[in-house]
N, C-alpha and C positions, 0 to 999 in steps of 0.2 A: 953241289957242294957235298964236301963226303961226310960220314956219319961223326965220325972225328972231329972234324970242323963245328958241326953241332953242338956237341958234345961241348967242347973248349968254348963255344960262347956261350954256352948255357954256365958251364964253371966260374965264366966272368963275370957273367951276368949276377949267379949268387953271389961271389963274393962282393960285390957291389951293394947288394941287397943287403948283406948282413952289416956291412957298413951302414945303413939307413940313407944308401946314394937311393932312390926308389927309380928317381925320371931317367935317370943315364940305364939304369939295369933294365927298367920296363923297354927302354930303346932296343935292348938288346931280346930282352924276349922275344920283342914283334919282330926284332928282324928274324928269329928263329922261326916266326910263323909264315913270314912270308915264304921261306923254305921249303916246311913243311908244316901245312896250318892245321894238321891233325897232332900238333906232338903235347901229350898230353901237362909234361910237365911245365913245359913256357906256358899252358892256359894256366896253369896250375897256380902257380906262379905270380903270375900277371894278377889271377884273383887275390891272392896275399898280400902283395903291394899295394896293390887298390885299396885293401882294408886298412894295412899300419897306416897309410897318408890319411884313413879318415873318410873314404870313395866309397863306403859303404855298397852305391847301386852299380857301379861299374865294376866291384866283387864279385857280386852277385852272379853278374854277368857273365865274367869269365871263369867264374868256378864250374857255372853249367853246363858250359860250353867244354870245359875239362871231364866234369862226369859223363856227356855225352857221348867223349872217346871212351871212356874206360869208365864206368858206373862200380866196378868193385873197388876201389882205391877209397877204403876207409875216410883218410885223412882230408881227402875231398869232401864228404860227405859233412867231416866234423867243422871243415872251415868254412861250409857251407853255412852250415848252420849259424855259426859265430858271425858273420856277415847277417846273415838275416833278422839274429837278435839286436844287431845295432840297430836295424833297423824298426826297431819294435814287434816284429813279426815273431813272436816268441812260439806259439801256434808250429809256424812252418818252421822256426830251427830247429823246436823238440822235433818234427818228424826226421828231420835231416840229420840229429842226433842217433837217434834208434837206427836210423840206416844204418850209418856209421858203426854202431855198436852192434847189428846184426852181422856185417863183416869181419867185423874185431871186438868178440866180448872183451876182452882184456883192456879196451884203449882206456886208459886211465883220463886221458884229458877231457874223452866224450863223455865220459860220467861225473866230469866235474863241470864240465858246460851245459850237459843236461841240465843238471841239479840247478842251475843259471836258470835254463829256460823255464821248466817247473816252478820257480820260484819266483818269476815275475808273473805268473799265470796264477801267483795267490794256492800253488800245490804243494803246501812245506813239509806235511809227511811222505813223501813224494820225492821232493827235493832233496831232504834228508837222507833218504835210502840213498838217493841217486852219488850224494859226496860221500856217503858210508862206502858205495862199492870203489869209488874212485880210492880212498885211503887204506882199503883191504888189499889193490892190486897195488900200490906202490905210496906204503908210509910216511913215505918224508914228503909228499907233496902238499908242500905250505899254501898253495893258491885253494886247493880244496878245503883245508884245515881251518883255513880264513870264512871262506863261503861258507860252509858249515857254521860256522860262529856267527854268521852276518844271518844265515837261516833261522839260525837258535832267537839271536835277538828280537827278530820279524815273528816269534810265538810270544816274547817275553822270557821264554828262556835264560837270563842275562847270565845266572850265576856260571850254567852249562855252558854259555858261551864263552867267559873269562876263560875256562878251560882249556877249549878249543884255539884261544889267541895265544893261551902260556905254550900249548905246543907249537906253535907256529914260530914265536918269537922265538924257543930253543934252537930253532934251524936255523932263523933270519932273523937275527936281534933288531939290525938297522932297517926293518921293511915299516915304511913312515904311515903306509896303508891297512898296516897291520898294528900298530901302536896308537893309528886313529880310531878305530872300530874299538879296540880294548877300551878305548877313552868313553866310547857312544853309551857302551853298556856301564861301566864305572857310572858315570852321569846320570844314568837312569835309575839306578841302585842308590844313586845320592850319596855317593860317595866322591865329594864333589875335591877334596884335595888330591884323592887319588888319580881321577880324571884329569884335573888340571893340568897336573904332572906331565899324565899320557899326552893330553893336547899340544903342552909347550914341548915335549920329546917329538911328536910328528911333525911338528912344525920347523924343528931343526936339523930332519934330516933330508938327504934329496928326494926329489922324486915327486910324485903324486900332486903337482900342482893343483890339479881339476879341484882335490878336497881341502885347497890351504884357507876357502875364502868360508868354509864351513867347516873348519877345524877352528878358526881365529872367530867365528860366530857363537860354537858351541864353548868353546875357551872361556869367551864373555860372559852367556850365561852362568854357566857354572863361578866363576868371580862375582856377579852378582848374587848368587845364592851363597855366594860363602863370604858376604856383606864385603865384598871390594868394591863398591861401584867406580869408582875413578879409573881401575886398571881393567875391568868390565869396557867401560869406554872406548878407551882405547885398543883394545882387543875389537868391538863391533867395527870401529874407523879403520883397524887393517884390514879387516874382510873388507871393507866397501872400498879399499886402496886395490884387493886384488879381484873386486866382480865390482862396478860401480853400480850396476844397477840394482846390485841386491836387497830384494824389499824388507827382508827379514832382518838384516843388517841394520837398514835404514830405519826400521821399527824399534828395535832394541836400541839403539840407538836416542829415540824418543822417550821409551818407555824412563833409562837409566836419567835422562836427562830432567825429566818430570818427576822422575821422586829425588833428583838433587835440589827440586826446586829452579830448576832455568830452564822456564819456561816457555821462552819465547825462542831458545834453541829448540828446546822441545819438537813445536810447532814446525818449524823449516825442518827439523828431522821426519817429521811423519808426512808433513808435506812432500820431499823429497821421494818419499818411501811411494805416495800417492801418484807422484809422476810416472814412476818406474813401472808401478800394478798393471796387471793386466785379469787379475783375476779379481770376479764379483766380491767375492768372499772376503778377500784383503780389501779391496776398497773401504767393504762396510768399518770393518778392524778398524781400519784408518780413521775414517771417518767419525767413528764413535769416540776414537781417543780424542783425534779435533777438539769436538764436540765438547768433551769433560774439561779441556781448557780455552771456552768458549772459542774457537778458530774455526766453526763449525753449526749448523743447525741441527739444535736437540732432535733426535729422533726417540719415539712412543716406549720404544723398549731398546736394550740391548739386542745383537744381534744374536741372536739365535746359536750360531757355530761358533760364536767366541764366550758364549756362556759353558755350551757345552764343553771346547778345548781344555778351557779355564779351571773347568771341575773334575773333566778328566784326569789331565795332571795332575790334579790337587788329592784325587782322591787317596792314593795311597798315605798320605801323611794328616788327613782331611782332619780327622776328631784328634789327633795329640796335638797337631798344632793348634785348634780351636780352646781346646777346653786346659792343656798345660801352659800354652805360652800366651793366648790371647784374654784368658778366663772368661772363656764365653758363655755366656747367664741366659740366653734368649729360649733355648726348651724347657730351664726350669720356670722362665717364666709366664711363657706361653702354659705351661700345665696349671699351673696357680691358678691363672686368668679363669681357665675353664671349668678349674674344680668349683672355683664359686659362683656359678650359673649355670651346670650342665644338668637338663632335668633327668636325662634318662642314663639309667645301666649297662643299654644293649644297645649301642650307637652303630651305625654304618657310616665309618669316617674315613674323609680324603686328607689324605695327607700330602699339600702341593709343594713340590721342590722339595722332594722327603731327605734327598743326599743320601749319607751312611746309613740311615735312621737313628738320627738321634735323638729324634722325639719318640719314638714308636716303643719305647717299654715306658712313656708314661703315658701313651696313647690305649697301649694294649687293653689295660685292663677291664674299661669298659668299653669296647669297643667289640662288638658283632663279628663286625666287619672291617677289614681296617688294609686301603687299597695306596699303593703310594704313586707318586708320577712325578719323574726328574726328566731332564734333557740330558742329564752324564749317564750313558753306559756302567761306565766305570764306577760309578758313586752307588748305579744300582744293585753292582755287584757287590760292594759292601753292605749296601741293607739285606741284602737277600741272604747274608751269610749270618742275622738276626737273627733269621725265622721267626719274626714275629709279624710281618704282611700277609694277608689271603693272597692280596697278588700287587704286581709292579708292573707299570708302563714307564717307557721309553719314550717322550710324549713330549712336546709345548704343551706349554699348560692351556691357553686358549681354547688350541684343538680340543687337545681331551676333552674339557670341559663342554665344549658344543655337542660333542658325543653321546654325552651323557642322559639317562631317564633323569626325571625328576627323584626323590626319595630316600635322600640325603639328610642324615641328621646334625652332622659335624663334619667343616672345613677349616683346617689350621694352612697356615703359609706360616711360616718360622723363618724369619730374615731371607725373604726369595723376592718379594717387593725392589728389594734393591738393585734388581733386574728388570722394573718394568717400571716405566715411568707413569703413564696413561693406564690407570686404573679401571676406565668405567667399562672394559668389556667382561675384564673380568668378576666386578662387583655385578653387573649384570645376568652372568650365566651363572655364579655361586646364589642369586635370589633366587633364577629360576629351578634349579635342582634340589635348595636344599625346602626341606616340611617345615610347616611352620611352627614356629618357635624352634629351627634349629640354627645352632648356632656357629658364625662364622666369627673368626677369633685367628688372629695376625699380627705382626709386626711390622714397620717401617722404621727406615731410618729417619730422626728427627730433623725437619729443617731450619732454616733460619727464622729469625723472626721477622714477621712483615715476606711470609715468601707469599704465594698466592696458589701453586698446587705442587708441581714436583719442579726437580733441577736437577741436572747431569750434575753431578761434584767433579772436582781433579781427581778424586779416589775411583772416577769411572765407577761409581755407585749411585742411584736415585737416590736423594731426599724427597721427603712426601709435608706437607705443612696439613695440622690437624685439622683446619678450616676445611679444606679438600676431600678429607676424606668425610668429614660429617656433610658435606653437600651431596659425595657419593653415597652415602648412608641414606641419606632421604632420597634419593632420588629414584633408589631402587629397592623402595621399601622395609628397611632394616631399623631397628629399633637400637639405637646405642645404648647397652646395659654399662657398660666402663668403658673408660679412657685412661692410661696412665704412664707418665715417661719414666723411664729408666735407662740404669748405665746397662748394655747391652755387653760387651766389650773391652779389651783395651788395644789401643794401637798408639803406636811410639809414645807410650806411658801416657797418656790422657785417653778418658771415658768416651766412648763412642752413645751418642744417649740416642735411645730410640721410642718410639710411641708404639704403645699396643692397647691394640681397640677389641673387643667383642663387642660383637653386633648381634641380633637377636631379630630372625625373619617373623616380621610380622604377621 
């Protein structure tokens, strides 16, 4: 068949393609190869196809098989690549990139795919260069402008990244992909009606299905912080209309429905969410909420990754929301406690679940030493911004604590109990490290009366009942100097009352 002939089925073949026919044009390619099986653009081709259907490993396949004719053909190189990152192989797309860009410094899309692969590799100053060169060789490239923004955000960058989304929307007003990510960062900034906006705009325009079921997830959030729950709701139910099995969905879902109070929706919602899980980590989630509206067996403590999540988020708004809208008394109280029994000037004190520190300038003063241990990253990064710690761990308190020499003269916990149910390991390793007569001095949230030791609450907080702890007290040789309840608190206008003990190692 003459060259011509070729040629013209090749021209059908694309136009076919650019239709989104893929099977009828890929027919046509192979018949091209049957032809001539060296021709490099039917491999070419055939690899591209492969990929828009979603063929990731039969891409693969035939892009190699195209570089093999012809190894200089840029464009091969770049689509190589892009096939390979579908495939998680971020590793061998970067290298398939750099090929690519060693052929053709100029190709603008490989350094916007680069900056892709770099960025799933956890490389964002990296990544950053990589869509900085992409938007220096050709400006108006909104897919870069975007990535850039979605890189920014993956630092915290958010405000840099609004930037990055307003140029992009000046090109593409209607890009629903692009009006989501502006949303991502809006919401993280807590600018939670601005976000909503952006959510309900992406959600109206075409396109980008993949993010509608975690546009309508994030949607809800943000209504529930901007006290909708009801429209919260139904925002979670449409994400789980367009992913059924979405755990996250099916969680929030529980969450809003447990602080309307309907509770036994509640429960089939986490339950649901529980069927879906596939991972350890949400199970526990799950299970601990259960748990808080008894559907579930108490477990010792909270789980570990959702204490952390919990305060991670929290941290940036941690102490205004505590101390202006909940008027939270438990540092000044906890300091009181101490000042009338602490015998010594030069203390070497732990401070457990330290958070911001917002015990630590009335720790400081007589304190040696003064060491803090939270499980929030986050929370530690605002104590550290005090400077008033020797040092900070990132830590379970347990562990640490089993770490530790003995020769400790003061141990405060300041409302951190309400993440551990099961007390006596840790009243055990605080008898063994601290000197005697030094003192340990704590909070709890108060329980009911007639409880018998701790109880998961609906507020997914431990209560501790005072009989409990004075059993742990003796048990592990402590000397109760005071006991005393107080209003710790407030939450939806009524006094949160908690118990604070100092103990005194005998």
């Amino acid at each position: 068949m003459s060259i011509t002939k070729i040629n013209t089925m090749l021209e059908q073949a694309l136009a076919l393609h650019k239709q989104g026919q893929y099977a009828t044009a890929e027919d046509l390619y192979q018949r091209v190869l049957l032809l001539q099986p060296q021709h490099f653009d039917a491999l070419h081709l055939l690899g591209v196809a492969a990929r828009q259907r979603g063929d990731a490993d039969m891409a693969i396949t035939w892009l190699r098989q195209a570089i093999a004719v012809d190894p200089l053909q840029a464009i091969a190189h770049s689509n190589l690549g892009a096939a390979l990152q579908d495939k998680g192989l971020s590793q061998q797309a970067l290298d398939s990139y750099d090929r690519a860009l060693q052929l053709r410094p100029t190709y603008a899309m490989a350094w916007n795919n680069r900056g892709n692969a770099l960025r799933s590799l956890g490389r964002m100053t990296a990544a950053l260069h990589s869509y900085d060169q992409a938007l220096q060789i050709q400006p108006d490239y909104t897919e870069a402008m975007l990535n850039r923004g979605i890189a920014l955000q993956d630092t915290g960058e958010h405000e840099q990244a609004l930037d990055d989304f307003a140029d992009a929307l000046s090109l593409r007003s209607n890009d629903a992909a692009i009006h989501f990510a502006r949303a991502v960062s809006l919401q993280f900034l807590q600018r939670f009606e601005a976000a909503i906006a952006a959510y309900e705009l992406s959600l109206r325009l075409p396109g980008q299905r993949s993010q509608q079921a975690d546009a309508w997830l994030n949607l809800g959030i943000c209504l529930q912080k901007n006290g909708q729950p009801e429209a919260a709701l139904d925002s979670f139910t449409q994400a789980i209309s367009c992913r059924g099995d979405f755990v996250r969905a099916h969680q929030q879902c529980g969450h809003v429905l447990h602080l309307l109070g309907r509770h036994q929706e509640a429960i089939h919602a986490y339950q649901q969410a529980a069927k879906h899980s596939r991972s350890q980590q949400e199970q526990d989630h799950i299970a601990y909420a259960l748990a808080s509206l008894g559907a579930a067996a108490m477990p010792a403590a909270s789980p570990a990754a959702y204490v952390e999540d919990l305060f991670d988020q929290y941290a940036s708004r941690f102490d205004q929301h505590l101390l202006e809208v909940l008027g939270y008394q438990v540092p000044r109280l906890i300091a009181e406690a101490i000042n009338r029994h602490r015998q010594k000037e030069s203390a070497i004190t732990l401070d457990l679940g330290c958070g911001t520190g917002l015990c630590a300038p009335l720790l400081r003063p007589y304190s040696a030493q003064l060491t803090g241990i939270d499980l929030s990253e986050k929370m530690l990064d605002k104590a550290r911004l005090t400077g008033l710690y020797d040092a900070l761990h990132h830590q379970e308190l347990s562990t640490y604590l089993r770490q530790q020499p003995a020769g400790v003269d003061l141990v405060v916990a300041a409302d951190v109990f309400v993440y551990i149910g099961d007390l006596n390991e840790i009243f055990a390793e605080v008898s063994r490290i601290l000197n005697r007569n030094g003192l340990f001095v704590f909070s709890v949230e108060a329980g009911h009366d007639g409880q018998a030791s701790y109880t998961l609450a609906p507020s997914q907080r431990y209560t501790h009942s005072l009989p409990y702890l004075q059993k742990l007290a003796q048990q592990h040789g402590f000397d109760i100097a005071e006991t005393s309840q107080q209003a710790a608190r407030q939450d939806k206008g009524e006094d949160i009352l908690i118990h604070i003990l100092v103990l005194i190692r005998g």
